[in-house]
PyMOL commands that place a pseudoatom at each C-alpha (Angstrom):
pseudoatom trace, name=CA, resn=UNK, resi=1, chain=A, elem=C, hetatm=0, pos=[11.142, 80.740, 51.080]
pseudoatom trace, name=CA, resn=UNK, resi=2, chain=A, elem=C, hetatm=0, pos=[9.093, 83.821, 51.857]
pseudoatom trace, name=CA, resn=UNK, resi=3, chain=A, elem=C, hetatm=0, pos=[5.943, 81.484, 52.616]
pseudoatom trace, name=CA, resn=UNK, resi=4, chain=A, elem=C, hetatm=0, pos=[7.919, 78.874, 54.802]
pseudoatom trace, name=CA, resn=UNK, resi=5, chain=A, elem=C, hetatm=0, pos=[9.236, 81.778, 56.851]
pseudoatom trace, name=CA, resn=UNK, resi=6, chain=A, elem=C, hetatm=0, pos=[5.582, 83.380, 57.524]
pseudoatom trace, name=CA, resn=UNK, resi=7, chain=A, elem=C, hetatm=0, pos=[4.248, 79.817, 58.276]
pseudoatom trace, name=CA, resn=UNK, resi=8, chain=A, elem=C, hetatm=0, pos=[6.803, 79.797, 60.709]
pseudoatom trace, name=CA, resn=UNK, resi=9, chain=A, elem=C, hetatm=0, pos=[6.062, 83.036, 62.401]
pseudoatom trace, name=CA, resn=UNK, resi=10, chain=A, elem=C, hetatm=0, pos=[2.282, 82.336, 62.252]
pseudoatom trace, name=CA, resn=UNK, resi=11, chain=A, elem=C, hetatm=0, pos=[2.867, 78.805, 64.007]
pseudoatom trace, name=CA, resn=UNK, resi=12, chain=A, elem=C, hetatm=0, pos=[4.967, 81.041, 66.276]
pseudoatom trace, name=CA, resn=UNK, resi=13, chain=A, elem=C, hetatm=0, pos=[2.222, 83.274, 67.360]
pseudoatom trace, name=CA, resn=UNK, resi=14, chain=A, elem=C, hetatm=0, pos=[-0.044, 80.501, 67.769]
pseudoatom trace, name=CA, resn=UNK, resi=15, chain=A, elem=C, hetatm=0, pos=[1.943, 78.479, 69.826]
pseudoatom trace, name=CA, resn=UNK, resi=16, chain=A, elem=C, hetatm=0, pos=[2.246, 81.652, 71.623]
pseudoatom trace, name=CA, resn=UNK, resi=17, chain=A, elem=C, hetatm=0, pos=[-1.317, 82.766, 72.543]
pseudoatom trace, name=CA, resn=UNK, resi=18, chain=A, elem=C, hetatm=0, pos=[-1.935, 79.264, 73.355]
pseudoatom trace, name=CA, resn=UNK, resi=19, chain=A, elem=C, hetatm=0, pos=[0.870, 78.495, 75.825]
pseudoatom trace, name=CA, resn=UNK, resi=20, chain=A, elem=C, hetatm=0, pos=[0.523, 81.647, 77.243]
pseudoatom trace, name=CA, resn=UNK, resi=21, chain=A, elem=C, hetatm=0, pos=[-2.979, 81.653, 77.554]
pseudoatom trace, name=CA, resn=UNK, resi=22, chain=A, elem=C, hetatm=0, pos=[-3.258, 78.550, 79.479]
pseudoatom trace, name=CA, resn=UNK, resi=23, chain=A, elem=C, hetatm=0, pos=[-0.506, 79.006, 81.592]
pseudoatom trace, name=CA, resn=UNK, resi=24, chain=A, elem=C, hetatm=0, pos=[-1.959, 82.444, 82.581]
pseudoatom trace, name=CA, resn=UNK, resi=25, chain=A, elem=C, hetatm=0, pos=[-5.591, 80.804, 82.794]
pseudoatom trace, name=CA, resn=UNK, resi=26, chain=A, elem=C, hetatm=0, pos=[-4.011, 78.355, 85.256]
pseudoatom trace, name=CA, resn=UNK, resi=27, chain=A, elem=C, hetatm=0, pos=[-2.061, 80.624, 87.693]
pseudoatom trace, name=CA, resn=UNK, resi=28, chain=A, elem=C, hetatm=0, pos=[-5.404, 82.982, 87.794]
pseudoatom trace, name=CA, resn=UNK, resi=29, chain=A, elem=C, hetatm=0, pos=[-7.162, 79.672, 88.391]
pseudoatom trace, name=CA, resn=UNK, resi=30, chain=A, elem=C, hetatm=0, pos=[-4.906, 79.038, 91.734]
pseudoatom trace, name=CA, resn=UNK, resi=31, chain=A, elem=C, hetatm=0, pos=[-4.903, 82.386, 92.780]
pseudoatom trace, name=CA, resn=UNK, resi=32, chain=A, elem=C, hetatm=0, pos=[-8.656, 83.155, 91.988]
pseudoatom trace, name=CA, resn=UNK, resi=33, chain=A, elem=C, hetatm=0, pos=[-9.206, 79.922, 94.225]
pseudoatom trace, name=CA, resn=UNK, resi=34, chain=A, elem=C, hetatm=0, pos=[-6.840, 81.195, 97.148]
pseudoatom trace, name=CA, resn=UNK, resi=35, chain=A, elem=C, hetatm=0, pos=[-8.526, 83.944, 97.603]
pseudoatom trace, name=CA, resn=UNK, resi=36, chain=A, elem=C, hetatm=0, pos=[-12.237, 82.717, 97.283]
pseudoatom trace, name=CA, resn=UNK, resi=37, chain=A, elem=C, hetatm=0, pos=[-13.472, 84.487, 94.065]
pseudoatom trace, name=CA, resn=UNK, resi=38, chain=A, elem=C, hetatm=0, pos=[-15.803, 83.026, 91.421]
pseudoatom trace, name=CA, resn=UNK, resi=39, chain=A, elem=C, hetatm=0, pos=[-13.509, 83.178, 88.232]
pseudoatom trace, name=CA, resn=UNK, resi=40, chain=A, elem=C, hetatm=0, pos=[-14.791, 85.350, 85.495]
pseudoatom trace, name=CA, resn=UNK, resi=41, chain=A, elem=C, hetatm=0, pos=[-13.726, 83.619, 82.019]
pseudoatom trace, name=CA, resn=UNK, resi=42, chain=A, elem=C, hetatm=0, pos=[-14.763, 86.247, 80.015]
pseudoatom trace, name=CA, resn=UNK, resi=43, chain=A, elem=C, hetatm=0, pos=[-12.237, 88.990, 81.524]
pseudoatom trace, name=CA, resn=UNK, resi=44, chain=A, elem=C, hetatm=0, pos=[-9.728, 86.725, 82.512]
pseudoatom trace, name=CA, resn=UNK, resi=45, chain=A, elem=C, hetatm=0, pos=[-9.312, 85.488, 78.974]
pseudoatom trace, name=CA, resn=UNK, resi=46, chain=A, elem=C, hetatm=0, pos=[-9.251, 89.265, 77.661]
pseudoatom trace, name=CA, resn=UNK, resi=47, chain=A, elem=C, hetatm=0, pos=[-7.003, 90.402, 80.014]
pseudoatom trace, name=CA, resn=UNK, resi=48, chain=A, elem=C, hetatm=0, pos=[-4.283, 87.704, 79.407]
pseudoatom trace, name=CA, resn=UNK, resi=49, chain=A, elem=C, hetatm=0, pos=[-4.795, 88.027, 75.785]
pseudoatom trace, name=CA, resn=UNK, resi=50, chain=A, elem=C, hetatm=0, pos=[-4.048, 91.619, 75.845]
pseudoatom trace, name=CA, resn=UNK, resi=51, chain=A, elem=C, hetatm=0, pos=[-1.180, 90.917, 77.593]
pseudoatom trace, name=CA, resn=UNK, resi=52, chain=A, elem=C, hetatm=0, pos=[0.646, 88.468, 75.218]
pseudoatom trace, name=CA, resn=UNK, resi=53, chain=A, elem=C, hetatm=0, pos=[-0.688, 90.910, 72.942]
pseudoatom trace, name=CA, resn=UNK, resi=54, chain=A, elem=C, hetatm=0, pos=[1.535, 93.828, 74.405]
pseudoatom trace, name=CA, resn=UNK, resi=55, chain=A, elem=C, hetatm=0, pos=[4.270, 91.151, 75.050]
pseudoatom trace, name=CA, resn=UNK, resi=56, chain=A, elem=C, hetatm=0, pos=[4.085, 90.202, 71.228]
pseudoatom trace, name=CA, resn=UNK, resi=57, chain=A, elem=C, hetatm=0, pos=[3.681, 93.550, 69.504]
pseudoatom trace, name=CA, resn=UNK, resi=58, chain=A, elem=C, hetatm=0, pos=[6.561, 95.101, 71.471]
pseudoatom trace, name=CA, resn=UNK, resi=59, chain=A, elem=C, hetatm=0, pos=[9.107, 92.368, 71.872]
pseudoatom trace, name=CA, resn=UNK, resi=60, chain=A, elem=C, hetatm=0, pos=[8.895, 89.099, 69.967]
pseudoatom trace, name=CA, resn=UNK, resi=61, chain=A, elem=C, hetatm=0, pos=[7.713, 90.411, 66.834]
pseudoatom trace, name=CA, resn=UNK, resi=62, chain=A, elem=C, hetatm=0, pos=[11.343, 91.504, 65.962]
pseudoatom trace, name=CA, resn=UNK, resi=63, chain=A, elem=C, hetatm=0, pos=[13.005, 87.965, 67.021]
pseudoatom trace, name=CA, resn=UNK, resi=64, chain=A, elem=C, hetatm=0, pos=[11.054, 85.809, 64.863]
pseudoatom trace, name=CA, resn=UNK, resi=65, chain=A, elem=C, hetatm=0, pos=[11.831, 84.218, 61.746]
pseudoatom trace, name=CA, resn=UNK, resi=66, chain=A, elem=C, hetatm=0, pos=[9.684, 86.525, 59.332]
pseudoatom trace, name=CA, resn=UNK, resi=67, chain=A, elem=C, hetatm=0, pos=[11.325, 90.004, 58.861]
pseudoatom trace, name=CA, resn=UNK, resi=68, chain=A, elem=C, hetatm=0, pos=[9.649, 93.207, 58.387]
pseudoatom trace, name=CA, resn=UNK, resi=69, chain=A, elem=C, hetatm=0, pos=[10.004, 96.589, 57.322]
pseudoatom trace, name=CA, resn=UNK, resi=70, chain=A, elem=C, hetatm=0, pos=[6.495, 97.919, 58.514]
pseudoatom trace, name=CA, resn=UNK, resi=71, chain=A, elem=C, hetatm=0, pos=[6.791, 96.317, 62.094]
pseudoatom trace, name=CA, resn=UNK, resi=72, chain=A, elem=C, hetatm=0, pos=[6.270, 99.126, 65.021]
pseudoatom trace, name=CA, resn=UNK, resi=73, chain=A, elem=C, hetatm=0, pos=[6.428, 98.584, 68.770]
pseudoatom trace, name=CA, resn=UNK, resi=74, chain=A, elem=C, hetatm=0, pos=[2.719, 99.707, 70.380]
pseudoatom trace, name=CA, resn=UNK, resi=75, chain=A, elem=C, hetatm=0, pos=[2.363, 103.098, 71.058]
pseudoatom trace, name=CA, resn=UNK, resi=76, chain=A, elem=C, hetatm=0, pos=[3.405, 103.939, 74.902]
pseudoatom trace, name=CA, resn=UNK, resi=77, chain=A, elem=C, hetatm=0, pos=[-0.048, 105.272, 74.822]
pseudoatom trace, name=CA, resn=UNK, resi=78, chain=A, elem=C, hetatm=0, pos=[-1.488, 101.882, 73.525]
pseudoatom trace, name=CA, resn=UNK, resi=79, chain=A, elem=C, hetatm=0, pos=[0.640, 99.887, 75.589]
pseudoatom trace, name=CA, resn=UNK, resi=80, chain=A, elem=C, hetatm=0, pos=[-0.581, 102.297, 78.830]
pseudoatom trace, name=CA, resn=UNK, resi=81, chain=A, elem=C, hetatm=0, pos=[-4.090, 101.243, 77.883]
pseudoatom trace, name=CA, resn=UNK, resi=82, chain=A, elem=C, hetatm=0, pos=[-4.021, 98.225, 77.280]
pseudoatom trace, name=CA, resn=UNK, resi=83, chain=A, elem=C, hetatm=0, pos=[-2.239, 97.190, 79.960]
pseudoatom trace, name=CA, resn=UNK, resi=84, chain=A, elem=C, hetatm=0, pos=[-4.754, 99.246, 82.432]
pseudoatom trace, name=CA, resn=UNK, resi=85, chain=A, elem=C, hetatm=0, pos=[-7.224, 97.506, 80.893]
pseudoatom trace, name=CA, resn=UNK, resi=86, chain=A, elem=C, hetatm=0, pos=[-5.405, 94.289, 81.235]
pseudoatom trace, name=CA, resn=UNK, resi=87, chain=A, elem=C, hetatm=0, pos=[-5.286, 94.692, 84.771]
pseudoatom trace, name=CA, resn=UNK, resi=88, chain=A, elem=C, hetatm=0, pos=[-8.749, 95.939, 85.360]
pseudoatom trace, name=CA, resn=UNK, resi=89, chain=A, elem=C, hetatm=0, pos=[-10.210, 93.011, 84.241]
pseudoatom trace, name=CA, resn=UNK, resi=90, chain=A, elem=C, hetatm=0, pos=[-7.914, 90.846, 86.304]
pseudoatom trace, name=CA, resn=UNK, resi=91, chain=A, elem=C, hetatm=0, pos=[-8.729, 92.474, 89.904]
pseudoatom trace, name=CA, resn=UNK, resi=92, chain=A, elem=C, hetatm=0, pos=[-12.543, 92.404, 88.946]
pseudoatom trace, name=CA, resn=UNK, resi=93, chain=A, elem=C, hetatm=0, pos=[-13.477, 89.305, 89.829]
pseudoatom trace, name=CA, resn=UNK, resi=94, chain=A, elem=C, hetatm=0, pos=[-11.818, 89.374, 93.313]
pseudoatom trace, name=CA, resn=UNK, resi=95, chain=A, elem=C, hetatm=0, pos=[-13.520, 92.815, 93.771]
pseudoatom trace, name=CA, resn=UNK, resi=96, chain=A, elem=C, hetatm=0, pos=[-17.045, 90.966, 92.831]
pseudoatom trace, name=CA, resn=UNK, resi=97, chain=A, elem=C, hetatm=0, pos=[-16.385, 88.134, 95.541]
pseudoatom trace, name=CA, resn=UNK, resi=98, chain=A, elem=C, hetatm=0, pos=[-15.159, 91.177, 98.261]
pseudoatom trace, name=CA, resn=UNK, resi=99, chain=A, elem=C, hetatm=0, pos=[-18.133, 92.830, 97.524]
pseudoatom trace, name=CA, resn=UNK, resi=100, chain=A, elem=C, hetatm=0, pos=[-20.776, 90.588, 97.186]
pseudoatom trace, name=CA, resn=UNK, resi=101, chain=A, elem=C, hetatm=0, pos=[-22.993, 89.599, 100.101]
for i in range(1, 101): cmd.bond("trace and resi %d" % i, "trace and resi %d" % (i + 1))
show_as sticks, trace
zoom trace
């Protein structure tokens, strides 16, 4: 039963990153094109992955189907930093196209 539930949670988190990554990949997509920038994959992909990271660790961790005693929220100082980070690497490719000649 114990297996069945952590296949369940781990199809959970896939589903997840997946969803959320390309629905985050998509709206940067429109937005990046709005406003004229040349998308940067790379940080883009971090920076959303980080995020569903945060949202993850500190929310749906404790309303899945796998219970667990050792489970911890992120830090506020992880959460601070990754999230800075996070958005860092979303306004730098719009910085790179306001810059650039």
């Amino acid at each position: 039963m114990i297996i069945a539930r952590f296949l369940l949670e781990l199809i959970r988190v896939v589903l997840v990153m997946f969803l959320g990554l390309m629905i985050l990949g998509q709206i940067e997509n429109v937005v990046y094109a709005w406003i004229g920038a040349v998308p940067n994959w790379w940080a883009a992909f971090v920076a959303n992955f980080l995020l569903l990271l945060i949202l993850y660790r500190n929310k749906l961790q404790f309303s899945g189907w796998f219970p667990s005693n050792t489970g911890r929220p992120l830090s506020k100082t992880a959460t601070r930093i990754f999230l800075s980070t996070a958005l860092a690497l979303l306004i730098f490719p719009p910085m790179l196209a306001t810059f650039s000649p």
